[in-house]
C-alpha positions in Angstrom: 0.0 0.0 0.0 1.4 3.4 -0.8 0.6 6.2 1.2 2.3 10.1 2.1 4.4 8.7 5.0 5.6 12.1 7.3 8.3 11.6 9.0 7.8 14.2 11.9 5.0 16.7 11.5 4.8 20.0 14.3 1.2 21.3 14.3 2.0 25.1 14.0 -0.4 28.5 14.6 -1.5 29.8 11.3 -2.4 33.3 11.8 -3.5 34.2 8.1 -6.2 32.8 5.7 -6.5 33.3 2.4 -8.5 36.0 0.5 -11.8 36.0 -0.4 -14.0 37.9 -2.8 -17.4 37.2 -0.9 -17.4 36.1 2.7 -20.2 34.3 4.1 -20.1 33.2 7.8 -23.0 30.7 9.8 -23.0 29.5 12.6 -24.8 25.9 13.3 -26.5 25.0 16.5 -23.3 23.1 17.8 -21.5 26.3 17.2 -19.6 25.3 14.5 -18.8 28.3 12.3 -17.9 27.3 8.3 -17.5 30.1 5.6 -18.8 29.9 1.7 -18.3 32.1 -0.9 -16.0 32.5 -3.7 -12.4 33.1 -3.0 -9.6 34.7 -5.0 -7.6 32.7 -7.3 -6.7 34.7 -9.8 -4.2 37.1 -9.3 -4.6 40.5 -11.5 -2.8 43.9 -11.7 -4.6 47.4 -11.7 -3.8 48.1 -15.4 -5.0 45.6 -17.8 -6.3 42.8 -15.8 -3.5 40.2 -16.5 -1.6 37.6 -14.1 1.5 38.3 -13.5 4.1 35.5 -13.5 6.7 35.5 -11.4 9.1 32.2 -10.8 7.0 30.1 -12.5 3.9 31.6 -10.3 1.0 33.4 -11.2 1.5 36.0 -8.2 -0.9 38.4 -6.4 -1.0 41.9 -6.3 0.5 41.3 -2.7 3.5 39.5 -4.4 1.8 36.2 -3.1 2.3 32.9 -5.0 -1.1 31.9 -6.8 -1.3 28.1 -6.5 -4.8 27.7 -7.8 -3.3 29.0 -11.5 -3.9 26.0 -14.6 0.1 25.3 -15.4 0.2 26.5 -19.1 2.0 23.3 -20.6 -0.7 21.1 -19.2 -3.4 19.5 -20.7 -7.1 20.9 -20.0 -8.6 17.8 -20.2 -9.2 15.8 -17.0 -9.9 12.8 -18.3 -6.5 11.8 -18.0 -6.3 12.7 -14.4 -9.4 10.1 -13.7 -7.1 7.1 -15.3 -5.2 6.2 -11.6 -8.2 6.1 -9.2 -7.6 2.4 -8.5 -4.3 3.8 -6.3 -4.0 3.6 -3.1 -2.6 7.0 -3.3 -5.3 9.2 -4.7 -4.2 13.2 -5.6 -7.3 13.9 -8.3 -11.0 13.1 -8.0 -14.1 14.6 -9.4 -17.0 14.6 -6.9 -21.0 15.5 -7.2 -21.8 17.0 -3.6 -25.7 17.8 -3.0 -27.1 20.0 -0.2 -29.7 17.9 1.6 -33.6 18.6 0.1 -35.7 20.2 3.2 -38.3 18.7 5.0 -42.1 18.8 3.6 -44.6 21.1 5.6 -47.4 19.4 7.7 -51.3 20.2 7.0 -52.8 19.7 10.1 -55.6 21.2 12.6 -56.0 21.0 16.3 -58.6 18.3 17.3 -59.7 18.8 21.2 -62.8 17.7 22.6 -65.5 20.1 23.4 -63.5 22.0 20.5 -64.9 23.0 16.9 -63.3 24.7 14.3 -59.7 23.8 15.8 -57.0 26.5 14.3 -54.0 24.7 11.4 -51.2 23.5 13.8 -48.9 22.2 11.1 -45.3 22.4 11.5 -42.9 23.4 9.1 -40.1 21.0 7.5 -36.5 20.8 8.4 -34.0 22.3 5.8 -31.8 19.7 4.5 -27.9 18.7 5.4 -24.8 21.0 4.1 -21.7 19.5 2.7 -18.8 21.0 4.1 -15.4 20.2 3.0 -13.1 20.3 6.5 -9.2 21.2 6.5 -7.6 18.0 8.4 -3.5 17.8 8.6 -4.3 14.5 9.3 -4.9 13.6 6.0 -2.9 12.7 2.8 -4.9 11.3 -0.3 -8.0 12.0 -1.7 -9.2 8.0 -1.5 -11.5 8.5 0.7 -13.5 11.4 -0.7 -16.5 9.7 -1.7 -18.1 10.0 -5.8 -21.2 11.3 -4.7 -22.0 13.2 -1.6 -25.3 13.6 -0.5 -26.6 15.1 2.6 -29.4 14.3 4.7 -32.3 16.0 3.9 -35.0 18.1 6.6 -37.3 16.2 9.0 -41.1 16.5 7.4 -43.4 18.7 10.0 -46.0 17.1 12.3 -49.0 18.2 14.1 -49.4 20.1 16.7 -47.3 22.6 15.7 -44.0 20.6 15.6 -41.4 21.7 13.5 -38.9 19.3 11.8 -35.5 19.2 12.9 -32.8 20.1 10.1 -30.8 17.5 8.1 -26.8 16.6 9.8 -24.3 18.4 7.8 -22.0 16.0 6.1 -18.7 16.8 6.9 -15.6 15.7 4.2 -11.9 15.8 5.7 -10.1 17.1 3.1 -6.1 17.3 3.2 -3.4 20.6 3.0 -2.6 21.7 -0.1 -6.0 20.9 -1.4 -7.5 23.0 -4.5 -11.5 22.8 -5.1 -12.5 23.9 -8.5 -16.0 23.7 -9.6 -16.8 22.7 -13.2 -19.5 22.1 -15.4 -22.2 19.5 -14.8 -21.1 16.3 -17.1 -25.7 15.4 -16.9 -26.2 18.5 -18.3 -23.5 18.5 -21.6 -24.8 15.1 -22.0 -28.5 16.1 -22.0 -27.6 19.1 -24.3 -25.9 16.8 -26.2 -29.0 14.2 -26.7 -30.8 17.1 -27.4 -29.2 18.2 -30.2 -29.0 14.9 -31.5 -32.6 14.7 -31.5 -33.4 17.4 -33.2 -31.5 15.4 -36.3 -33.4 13.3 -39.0 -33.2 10.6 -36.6 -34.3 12.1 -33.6 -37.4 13.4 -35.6 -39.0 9.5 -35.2 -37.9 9.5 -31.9 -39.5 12.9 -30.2 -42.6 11.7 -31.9 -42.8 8.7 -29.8 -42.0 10.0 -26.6 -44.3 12.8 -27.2 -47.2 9.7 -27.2 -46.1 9.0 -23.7 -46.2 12.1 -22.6 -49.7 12.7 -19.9 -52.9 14.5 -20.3 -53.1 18.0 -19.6 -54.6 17.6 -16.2 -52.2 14.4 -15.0 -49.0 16.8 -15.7 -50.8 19.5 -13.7 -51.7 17.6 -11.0 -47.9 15.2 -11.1 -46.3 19.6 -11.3 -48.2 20.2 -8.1 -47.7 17.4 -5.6 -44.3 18.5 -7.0 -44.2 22.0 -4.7 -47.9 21.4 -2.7 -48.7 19.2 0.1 -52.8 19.3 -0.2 -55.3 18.1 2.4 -56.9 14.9 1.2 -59.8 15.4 -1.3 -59.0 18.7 -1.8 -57.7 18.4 -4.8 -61.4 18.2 -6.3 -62.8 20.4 -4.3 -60.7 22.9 -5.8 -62.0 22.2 -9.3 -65.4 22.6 -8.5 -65.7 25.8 -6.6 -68.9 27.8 -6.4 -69.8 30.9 -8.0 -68.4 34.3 -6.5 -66.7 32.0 -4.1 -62.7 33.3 -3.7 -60.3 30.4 -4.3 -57.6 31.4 -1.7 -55.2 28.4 -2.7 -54.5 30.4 -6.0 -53.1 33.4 -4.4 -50.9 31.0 -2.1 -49.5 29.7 -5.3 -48.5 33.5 -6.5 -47.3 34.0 -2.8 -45.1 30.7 -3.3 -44.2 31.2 -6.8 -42.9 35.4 -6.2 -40.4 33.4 -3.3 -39.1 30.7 -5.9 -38.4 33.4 -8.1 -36.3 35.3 -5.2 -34.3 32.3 -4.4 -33.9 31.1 -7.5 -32.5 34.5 -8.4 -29.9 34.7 -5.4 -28.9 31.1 -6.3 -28.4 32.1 -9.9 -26.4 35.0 -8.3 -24.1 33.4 -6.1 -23.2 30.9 -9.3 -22.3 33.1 -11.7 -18.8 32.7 -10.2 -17.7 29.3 -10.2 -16.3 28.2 -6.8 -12.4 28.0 -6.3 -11.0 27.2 -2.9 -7.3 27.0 -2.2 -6.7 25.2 1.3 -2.9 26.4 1.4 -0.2 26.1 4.2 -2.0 29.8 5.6 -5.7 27.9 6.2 -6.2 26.8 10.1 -6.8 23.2 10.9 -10.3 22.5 10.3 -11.8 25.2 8.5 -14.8 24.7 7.6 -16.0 25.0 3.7 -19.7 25.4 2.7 -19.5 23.9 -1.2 -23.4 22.2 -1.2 -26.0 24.3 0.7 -29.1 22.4 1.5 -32.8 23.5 0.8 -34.9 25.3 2.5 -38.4 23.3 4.2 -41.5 23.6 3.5 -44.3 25.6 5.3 -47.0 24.2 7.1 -50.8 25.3 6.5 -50.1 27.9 9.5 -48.3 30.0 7.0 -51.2 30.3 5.1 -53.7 31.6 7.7 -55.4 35.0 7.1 -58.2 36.5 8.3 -60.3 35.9 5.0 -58.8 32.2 5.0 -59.3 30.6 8.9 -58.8 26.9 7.4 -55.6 26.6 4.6 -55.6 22.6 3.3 -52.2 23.2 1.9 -48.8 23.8 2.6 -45.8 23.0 0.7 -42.8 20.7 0.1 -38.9 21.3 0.9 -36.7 22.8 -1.5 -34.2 20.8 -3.7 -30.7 21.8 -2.1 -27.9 22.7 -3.9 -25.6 20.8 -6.5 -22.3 21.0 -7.4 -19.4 19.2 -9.2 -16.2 19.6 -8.3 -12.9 18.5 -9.0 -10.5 18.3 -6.0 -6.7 18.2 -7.1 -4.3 18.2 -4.2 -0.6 19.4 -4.3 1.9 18.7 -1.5 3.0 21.6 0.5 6.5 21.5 1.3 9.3 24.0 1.8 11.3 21.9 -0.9 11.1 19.6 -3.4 13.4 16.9 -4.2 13.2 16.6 -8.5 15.6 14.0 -10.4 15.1 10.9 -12.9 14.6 7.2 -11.2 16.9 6.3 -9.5 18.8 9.6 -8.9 19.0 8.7 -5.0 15.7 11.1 -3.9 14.0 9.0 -1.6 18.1 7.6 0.1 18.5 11.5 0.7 15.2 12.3 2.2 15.8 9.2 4.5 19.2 10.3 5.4 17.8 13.9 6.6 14.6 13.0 8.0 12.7 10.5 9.9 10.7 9.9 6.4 11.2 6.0 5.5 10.3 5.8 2.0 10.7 2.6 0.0 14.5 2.4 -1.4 15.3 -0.4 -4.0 18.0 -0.4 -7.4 15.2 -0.2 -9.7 13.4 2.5 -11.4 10.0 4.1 -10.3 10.4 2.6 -6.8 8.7 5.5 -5.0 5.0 6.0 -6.6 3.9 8.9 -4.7 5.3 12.1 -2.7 6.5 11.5 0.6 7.1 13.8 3.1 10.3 14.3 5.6 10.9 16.7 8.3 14.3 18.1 8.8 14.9 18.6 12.5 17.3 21.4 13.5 19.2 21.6 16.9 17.3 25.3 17.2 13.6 23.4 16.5 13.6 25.2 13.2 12.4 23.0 11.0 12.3 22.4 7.0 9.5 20.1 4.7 11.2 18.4 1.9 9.1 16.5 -0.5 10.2 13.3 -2.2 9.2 14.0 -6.0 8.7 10.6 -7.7 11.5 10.1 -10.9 10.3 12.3 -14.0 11.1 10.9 -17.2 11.6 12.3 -20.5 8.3 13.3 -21.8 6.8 14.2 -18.5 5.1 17.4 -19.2 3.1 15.0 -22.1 1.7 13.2 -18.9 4.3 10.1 -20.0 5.2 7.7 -17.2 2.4 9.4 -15.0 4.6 12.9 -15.6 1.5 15.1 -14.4 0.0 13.3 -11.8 3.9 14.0 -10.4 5.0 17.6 -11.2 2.0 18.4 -9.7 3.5 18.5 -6.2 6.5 20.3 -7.5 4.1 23.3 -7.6 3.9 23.9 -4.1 8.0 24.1 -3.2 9.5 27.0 -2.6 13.1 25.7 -3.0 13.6 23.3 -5.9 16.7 20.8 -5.2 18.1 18.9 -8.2 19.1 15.5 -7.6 21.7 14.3 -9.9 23.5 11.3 -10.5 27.1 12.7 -10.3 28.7 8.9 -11.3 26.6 8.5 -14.5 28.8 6.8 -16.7 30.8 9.8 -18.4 29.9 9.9 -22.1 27.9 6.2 -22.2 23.5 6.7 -23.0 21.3 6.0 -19.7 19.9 2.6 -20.6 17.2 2.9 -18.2 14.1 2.4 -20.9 11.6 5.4 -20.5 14.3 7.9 -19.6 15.8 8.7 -23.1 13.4 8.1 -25.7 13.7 4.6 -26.2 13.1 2.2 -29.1 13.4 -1.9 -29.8 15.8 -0.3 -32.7 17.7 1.9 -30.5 18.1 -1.2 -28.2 19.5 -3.3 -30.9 22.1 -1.3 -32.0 23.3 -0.2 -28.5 23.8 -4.2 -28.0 25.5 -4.3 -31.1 27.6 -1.5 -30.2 28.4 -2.7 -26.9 30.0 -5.6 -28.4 32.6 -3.3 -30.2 35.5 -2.6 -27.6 35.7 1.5 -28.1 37.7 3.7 -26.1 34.9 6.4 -24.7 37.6 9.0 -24.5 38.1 9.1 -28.7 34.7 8.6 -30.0 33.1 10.8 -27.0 33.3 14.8 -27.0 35.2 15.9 -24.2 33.1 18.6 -23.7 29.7 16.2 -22.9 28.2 15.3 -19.5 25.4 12.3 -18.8 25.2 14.1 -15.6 24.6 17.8 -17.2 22.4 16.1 -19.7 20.2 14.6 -17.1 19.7 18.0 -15.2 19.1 19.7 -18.5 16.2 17.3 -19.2 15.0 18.1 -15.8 14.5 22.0 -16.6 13.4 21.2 -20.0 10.6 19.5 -18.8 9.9 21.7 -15.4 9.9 24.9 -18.0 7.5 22.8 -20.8 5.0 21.9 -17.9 5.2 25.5 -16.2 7.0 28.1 -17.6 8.6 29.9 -15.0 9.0 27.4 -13.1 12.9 26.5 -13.3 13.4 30.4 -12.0 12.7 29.5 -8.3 15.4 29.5 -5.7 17.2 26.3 -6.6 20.1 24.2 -5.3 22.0 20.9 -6.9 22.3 17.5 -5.4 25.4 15.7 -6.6 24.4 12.4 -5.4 26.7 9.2 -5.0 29.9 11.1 -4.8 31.3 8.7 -2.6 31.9 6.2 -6.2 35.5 8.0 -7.0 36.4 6.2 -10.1 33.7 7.8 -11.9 32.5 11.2 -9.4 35.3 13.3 -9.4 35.8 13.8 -12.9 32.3 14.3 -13.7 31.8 16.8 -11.3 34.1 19.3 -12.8 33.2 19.3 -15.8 29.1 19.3 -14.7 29.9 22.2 -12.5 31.5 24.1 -15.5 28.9 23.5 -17.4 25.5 23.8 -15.2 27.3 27.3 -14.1 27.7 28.4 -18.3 24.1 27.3 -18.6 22.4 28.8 -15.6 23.9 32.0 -16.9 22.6 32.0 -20.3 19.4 31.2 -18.7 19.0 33.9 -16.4 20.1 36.6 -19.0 17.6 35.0 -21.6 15.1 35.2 -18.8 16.0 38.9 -17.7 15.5 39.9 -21.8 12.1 37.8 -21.7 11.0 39.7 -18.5 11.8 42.9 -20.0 9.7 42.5 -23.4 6.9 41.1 -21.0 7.1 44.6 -19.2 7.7 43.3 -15.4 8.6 45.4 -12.9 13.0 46.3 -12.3 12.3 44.8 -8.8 11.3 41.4 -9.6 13.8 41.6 -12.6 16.5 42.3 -9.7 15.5 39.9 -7.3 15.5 37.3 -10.1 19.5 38.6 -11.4 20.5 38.2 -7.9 20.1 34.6 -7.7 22.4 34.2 -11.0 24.3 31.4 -9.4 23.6 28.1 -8.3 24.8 26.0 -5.8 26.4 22.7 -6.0 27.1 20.0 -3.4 28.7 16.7 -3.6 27.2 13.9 -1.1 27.1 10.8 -0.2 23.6 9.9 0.6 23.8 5.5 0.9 27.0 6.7 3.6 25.4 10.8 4.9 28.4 12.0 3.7 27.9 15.6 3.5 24.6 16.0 4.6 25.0 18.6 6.7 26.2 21.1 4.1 22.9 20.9 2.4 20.6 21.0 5.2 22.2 24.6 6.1 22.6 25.8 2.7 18.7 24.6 2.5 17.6 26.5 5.6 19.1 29.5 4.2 17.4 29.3 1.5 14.0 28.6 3.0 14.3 31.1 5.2 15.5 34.3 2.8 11.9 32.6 0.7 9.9 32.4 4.0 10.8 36.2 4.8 9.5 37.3 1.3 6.1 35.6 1.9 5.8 37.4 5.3 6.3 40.5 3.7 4.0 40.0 1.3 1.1 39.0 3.7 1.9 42.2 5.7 1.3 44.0 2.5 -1.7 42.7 2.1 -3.1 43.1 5.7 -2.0 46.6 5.7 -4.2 47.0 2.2 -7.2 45.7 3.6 -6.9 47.7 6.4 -6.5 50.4 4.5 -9.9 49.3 2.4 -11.9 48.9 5.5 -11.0 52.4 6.6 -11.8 54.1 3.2 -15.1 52.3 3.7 -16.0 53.2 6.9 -15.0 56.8 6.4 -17.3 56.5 3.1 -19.9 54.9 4.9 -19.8 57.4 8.0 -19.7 60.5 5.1 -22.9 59.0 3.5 -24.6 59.0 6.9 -23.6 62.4 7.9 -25.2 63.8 4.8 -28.1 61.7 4.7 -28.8 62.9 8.0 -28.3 67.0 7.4 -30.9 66.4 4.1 -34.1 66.4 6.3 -32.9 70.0 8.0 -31.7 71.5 4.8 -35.4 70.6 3.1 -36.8 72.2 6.5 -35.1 75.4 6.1 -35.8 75.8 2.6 -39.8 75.0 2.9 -39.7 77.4 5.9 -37.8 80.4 4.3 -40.1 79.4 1.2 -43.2 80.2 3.7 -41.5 83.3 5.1 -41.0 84.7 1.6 -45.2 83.8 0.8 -46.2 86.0 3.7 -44.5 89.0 3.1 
């Protein structure tokens, strides 16, 4: 079974939460407090509207990294994602979640002895469940989220004026790093779809017969009323057959009813016009509550129908239908940094020799399936997540060997670390099939050439570098996945130094190289950045980190290790510090828009409240002026 396995996890305060557009807060009877509304996503500037991307993010105006953004290089589909939900490890589901429908209303009249005419007593229905979607640390996959999640609708009214308690919320533990995104209903493209086809030649034959099935005039009436109306038995017919000049007061119920379907359907239709988008980041508190499927309201009992003209209402009505959403929940892991390599690079030996993490460690490729998790424990209690990646392949940002469903949970580091195989054989092709582009041809003449005793050192440039070639595929496919994303603060691995035959020599050269490339790469990016018009600060920041660092180690002995935990903290930390300045900005500006509105609101008032004298003065100088 594979599963997240975290090696030490410290439950810290989280002080800030994220943004939202429109805030709704209830509070249930256990005094549980959950919020709904819509909540920012997309990050845009004042000018024209546009995200703008900053290492690989789509940033706020705060400077805050925009996790909820589609990756560019990715396929929009998410049909593909659905392929691997027979894992154990589950990071992508699509769900249907349904508010619970409320409770009908009771028709009912008080029956005493010695009693006539007894007043309606019906109670009204219960409104039906919420789903709410609760931030757990405690979780890791999505396996458990169910396909379909339904809540329990509204208890149906009794007599004697006893009102039906409301439907249990159904509450979904959802895991960190979560992003909720709703999407269109799949039942209604495929009923739009059928009914296009229908209106075809063929379909012609086929609306023709179900129109024959369809029921009389006064079945459909009667089937579209018991529908909304709960009626007293037999009433029904009395209705039809009313006497002259007598005032049929269930009619003007129905106009009552049908004006407050119209208002709710109009402030549903309102709060959809924005799909929602919830991003449960590192800054959300440990379960949050998320409204995502509101249930319906219930239904009134016949006492909402009493008047003075009507003493005796037969009718009351049924609960509403709650609300339904789809939703796709994608999760991405939230660490400080993320370990990126091919198969067997050494990822998961590394995160094992840092951390209390004990990920599976074997000499074949793809032995680690899914991201694990390892804390590194300083002597200060300072404390860094690193995230085992699994191996990325060639191809990856085509969704080959599972590429997506993996540099998905790159997305979420801060720090990127490369993890390369320093003892590659110098100058000899990987001949791990799936990471070069592999073919039964390719394999035949590499046997056949393997045969042939050739000196490397004359048939293979000097200047070339398996090792350089493997991190160069690594950015290739980071940067075709997400552009932007190899510009992060980054360090470099050189795993299994301790082979010296092989090591020593390779790491020169690499390091010659990787630093001749990361130059090139940041001036190409500091020319892209100014064509694309961003700011001379984030073009600086970006210069400044013009170099990369490089570090020989020993991960199967720890040789090293603690070189790269430091020079890791740093790094962190110097990211960390950014973030908190960004989040002051943006407390600071919505302080500042709170103010503005309360001054605006306290302005309005004053005014408002001088109009009434100013009218008095001028009607009373107008009568001064009639007299004289």
């Amino acid at each position: 079974m594979y599963k997240i396995l975290v090696g030490h996890v410290v439950q810290g305060s989280r002080d800030h939460s994220i943004r939202k557009t429109s805030f709704y807060t209830c509070t249930t009877s256990l005094g549980r407090s959950f919020h709904s509304g819509s909540w920012v996503a997309r990050a845009q500037d004042s000018d024209d509207n546009t995200p703008r991307v900053v290492d690989g993010w789509e940033r706020t105006i705060d400077g805050l990294p925009d996790y909820t953004a589609e990756p560019r290089g990715r396929a929009k589909g998410v049909e593909w994602k659905l392929r691997a939900k027979g894992r154990n490890f589950v990071d992508f589901c699509r769900i249907k979640v349904s508010g619970g429908q409320g409770g009908d209303g009771c028709v009912s009249f008080h029956r005493e002895k010695f009693v006539a005419f007894g007043q309606p007593n019906g109670g009204n229905g219960g409104r039906g469940g919420n789903v709410i979607f609760e931030a757990s640390s405690n979780e890791t996959s999505l396996q458990h989220i169910p396909h379909t999640a339904s809540a329990p609708r509204g208890v149906h009214g009794k007599g004697s004026l006893m009102h039906g308690h409301a439907g249990k919320d159904l509450i979904i533990k959802i895991p960190m790093g979560t992003i909720i995104r709703e999407v269109p209903s799949p039942e209604k493209e495929k009923a739009d779809l059928e009914e296009e086809l229908g209106e075809g030649e063929g379909g012609q034959e086929v609306g023709a017969f179900h129109k024959s099935l369809e029921l009389g005039e006064t079945e459909a009436k009667d089937r579209e009323m018991s529908k909304r109306w709960v009626l007293y038995p037999r009433l029904a017919n009395s209705l039809t057959a009313l006497p002259e000049g007598k005032v049929n007061y269930f009619e003007e119920a129905q106009a009552w009813v049908a004006e407050e379907d119209r208002i709710v359907e109009a402030r549903r239709a309102a709060m959809s016009q924005k799909p929602l988008l919830l991003d449960v980041n590192e800054f959300t508190d440990d379960k949050t509550q998320f409204l995502v499927g509101r249930g319906g309201g219930g239904g009134y009992g016949n006492p909402h129908f009493l008047t003075t003209q009507n003493r005796a209402p037969k009718y009351a009505t049924r609960g509403r239908e709650g609300q339904t959403r789809w939703l796709t929940l994608e999760l991405k892991t939230i660490a400080d940094a993320g370990l990126v390599g091919l198969p067997n690079a050494g990822k998961s030996t590394f995160l094992q020799a840092v951390s209390n993490a004990h990920p599976a460690i074997a000499p074949y490729p793809f032995t680690t399936l899914n991201p694990y998790i390892g804390t590194v424990d300083f002597s200060d209690s300072y404390q860094v997540k690193v995230a085992d990646i699994p191996g990325l392949i060639r191809g990856a940002h085509r969704n080959v060997g599972l590429g997506h469903s993996f540099l998905r949970h790159v997305e979420r580091s801060k720090v990127l670390v490369y993890v390369i195989d320093i003892a590659a054989e110098f100058g000899v092709k990987r001949q791990v099939k799936g990471v070069d582009d592999w073919t039964p041809d390719e394999d035949f003449e590499e046997q056949e050439s393997q045969k042939q005793e050739v000196d490397p050192t004359t048939t293979v440039n000097a200047e070339y570098s398996q090792p350089f070639e493997d991190w160069k595929t690594l950015l290739d496919e980071l940067e075709a996945y997400q552009p932007g994303l190899t510009r992060r603060p980054s360090m470099i691995i050189a795993n299994k130094a301790d082979v010296t035959e092989v090591a020593p020599k390779n790491l020169t050269l690499f390091s010659k190289l990787v630093h001749e490339e990361w130059a090139r790469r940041r001036v190409a990016a500091s020319e892209a950045d100014q064509r694309a018009g961003v700011s001379k600060a984030d073009s600086a920041a970006l210069a400044s980190a013009a170099s990369i660092q490089i570090v020989p180690v020993s991960a199967k002995y720890k040789k090293n290790i603690v070189k790269v935990t430091t020079l890791l903290r740093q790094i962190v930390e110097k990211e960390k510090a950014k973030e908190n300045d960004a989040l002051e900005r943006k407390q600071q500006r919505e302080q500042e828009e709170m103010e503005e509105a309360l001054a605006f609101k306290k302005t309005r008032r004053n005014i408002l409240s001088k109009a009434p004298s100013n009218q008095n003065a001028k009607s009373n100088f107008s009568n001064s002026s009639s007299e004289e």
